[in-house]
C-alpha positions in Angstrom: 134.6 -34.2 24.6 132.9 -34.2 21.1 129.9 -33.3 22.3 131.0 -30.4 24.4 132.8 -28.9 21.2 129.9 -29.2 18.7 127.8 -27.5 21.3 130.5 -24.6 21.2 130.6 -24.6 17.5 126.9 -23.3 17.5 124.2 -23.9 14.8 125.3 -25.5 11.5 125.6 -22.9 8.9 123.1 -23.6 5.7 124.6 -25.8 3.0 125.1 -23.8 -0.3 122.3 -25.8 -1.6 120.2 -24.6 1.3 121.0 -20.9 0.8 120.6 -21.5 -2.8 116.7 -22.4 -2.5 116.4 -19.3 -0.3 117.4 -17.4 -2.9 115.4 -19.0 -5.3 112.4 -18.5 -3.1 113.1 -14.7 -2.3 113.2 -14.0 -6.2 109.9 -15.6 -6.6 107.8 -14.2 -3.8 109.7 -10.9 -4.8 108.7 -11.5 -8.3 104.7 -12.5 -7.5 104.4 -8.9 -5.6 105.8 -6.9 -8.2 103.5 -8.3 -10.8 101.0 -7.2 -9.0 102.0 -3.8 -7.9 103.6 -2.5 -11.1 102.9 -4.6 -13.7 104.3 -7.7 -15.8 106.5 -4.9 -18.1 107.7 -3.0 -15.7 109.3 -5.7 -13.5 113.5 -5.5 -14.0 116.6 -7.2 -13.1 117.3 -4.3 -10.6 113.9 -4.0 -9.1 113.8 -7.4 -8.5 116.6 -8.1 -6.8 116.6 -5.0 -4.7 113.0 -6.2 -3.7 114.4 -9.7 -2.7 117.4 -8.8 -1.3 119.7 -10.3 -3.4 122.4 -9.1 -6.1 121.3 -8.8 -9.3 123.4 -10.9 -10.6 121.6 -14.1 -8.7 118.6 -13.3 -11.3 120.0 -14.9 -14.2 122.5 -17.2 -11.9 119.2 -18.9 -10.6 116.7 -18.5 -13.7 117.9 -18.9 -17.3 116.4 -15.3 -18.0 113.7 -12.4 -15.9 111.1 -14.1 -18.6 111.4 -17.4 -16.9 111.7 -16.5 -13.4 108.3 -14.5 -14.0 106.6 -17.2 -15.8 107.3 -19.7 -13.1 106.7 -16.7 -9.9 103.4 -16.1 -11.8 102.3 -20.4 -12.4 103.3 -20.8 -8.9 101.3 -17.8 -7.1 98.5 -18.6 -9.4 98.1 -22.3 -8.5 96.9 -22.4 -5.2 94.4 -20.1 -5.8 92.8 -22.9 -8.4 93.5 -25.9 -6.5 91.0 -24.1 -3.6 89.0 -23.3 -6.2 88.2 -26.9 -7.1 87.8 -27.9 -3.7 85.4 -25.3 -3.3 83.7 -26.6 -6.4 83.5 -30.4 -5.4 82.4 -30.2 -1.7 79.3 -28.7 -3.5 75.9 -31.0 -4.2 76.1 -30.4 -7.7 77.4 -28.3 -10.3 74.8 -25.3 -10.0 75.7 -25.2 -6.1 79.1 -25.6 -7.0 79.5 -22.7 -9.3 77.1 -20.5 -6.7 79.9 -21.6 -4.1 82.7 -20.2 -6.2 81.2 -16.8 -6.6 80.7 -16.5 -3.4 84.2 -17.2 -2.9 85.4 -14.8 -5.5 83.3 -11.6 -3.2 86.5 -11.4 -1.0 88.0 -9.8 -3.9 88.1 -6.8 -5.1 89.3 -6.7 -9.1 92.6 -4.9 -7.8 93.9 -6.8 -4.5 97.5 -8.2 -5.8 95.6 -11.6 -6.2 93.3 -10.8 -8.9 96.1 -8.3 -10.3 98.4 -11.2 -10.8 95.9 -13.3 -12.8 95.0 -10.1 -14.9 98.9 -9.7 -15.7 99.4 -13.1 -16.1 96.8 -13.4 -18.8 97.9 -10.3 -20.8 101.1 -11.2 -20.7 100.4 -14.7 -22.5 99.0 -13.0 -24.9 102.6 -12.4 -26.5 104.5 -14.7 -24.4 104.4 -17.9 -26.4 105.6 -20.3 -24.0 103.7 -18.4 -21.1 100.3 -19.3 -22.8 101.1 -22.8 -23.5 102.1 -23.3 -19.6 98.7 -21.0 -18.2 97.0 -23.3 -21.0 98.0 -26.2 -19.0 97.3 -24.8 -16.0 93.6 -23.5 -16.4 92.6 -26.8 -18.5 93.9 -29.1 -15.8 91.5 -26.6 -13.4 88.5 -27.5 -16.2 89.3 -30.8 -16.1 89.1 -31.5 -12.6 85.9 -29.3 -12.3 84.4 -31.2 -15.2 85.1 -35.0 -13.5 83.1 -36.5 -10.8 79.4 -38.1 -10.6 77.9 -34.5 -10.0 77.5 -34.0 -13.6 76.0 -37.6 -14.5 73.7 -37.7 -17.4 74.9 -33.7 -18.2 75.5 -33.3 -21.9 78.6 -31.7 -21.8 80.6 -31.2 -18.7 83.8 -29.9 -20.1 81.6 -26.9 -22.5 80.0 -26.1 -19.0 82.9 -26.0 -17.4 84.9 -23.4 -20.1 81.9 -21.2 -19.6 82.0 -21.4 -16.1 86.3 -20.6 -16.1 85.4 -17.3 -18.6 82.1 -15.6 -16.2 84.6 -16.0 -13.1 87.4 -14.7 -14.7 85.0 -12.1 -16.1 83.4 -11.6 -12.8 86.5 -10.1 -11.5 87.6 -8.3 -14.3 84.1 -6.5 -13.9 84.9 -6.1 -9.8 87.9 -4.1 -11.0 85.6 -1.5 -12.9 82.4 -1.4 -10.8 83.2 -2.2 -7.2 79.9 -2.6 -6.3 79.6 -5.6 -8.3 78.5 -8.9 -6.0 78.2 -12.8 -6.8 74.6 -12.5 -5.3 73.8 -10.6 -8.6 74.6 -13.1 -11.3 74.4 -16.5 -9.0 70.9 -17.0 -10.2 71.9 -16.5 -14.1 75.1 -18.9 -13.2 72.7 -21.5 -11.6 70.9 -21.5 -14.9 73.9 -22.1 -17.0 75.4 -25.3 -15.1 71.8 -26.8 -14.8 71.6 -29.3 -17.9 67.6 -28.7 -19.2 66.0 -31.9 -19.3 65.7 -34.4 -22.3 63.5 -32.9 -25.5 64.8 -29.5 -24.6 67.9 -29.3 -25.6 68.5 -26.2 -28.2 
């Protein structure tokens, strides 16, 4: 008897916790696009929850303010993208290949896909967002760090210098795509080859 009238009662309905992390996860992917589309500043309570379906009021019932739901929107679109990127890095031979790997990588983009607009926000934004640029501080030098470990740069005099410069000509690379779309990794991949290659001893400037 049980059993025939939970089969009548139909699906379970979500728990409030359960709708509450839909929520939560709407405002964020909502958040991520609009970044992108229109810009870190002009992202508001409204658009945002119009965009993720929600009332407005589930903005600041979720997140402590639109600040913090962007920083975390941004941090979360943004790591992925840097976790592939290292494992792009390290299935390389060695650091020079590795680099020439991620540029080839980066080709797919353009400068203004949502991607590479996100980062761009992202970055200017920290710029007057204190707590922001502590947390994408985090963020980018755990992505040096893990691109500076591994056997691939024994006997290379400094890993973690090569690795900054490496972070600035990617992130450069597609700041550049942006302006001149004609731009492509084949270009500077030679020059970038030079850079992580560590010149033998007695040559060092």
């Amino acid at each position: 008897m049980s059993k025939a009238n939970d089969q009548n009662q139909g699906p379970a309905r979500p728990t409030a916790a359960a709708r509450g992390r839909e929520v939560r996860r709407r405002l964020l992917a909502a958040a991520a696009a609009l970044i992108s589309e229109v810009g870190w500043n002009a992202v508001t309570t409204r658009t945002l929850a119009e965009r993720a379906g929600v009332r407005s009021g589930l903005v600041h019932y979720h997140f402590d303010s639109l600040a913090a739901l962007l920083r975390q929107a941004a941090l979360e679109a943004m790591r992925p993208a840097l976790d592939e990127a290292v494992t792009v890095f390290t299935a390389a031979a060695d650091p020079a290949d590795g680099a020439a790997a991620l540029l080839a990588s980066l080709d797919r983009y353009t400068g203004r896909d949502p991607e590479s607009l996100l980062f761009t926000e992202a970055y200017l934004a920290a710029t007057r967002d204190e707590e922001l640029r502590g947390q994408l501080a985090e963020l980018t030098g755990h992505f040096r760090d893990r691109i500076a470990a591994g056997p691939r740069w024994t006997g290379h005099r400094d890993p973690e210098a090569t690795a900054i410069a490496l972070m600035a000509v990617l992130d450069g690379f597609l700041l550049h795509k942006a302006l001149n779309p004609g731009l492509s990794a084949a270009r500077i991949t030679p020059l970038v080859r030079g850079l992580m290659t560590d010149p033998p001893k007695g040559e060092h400037p």
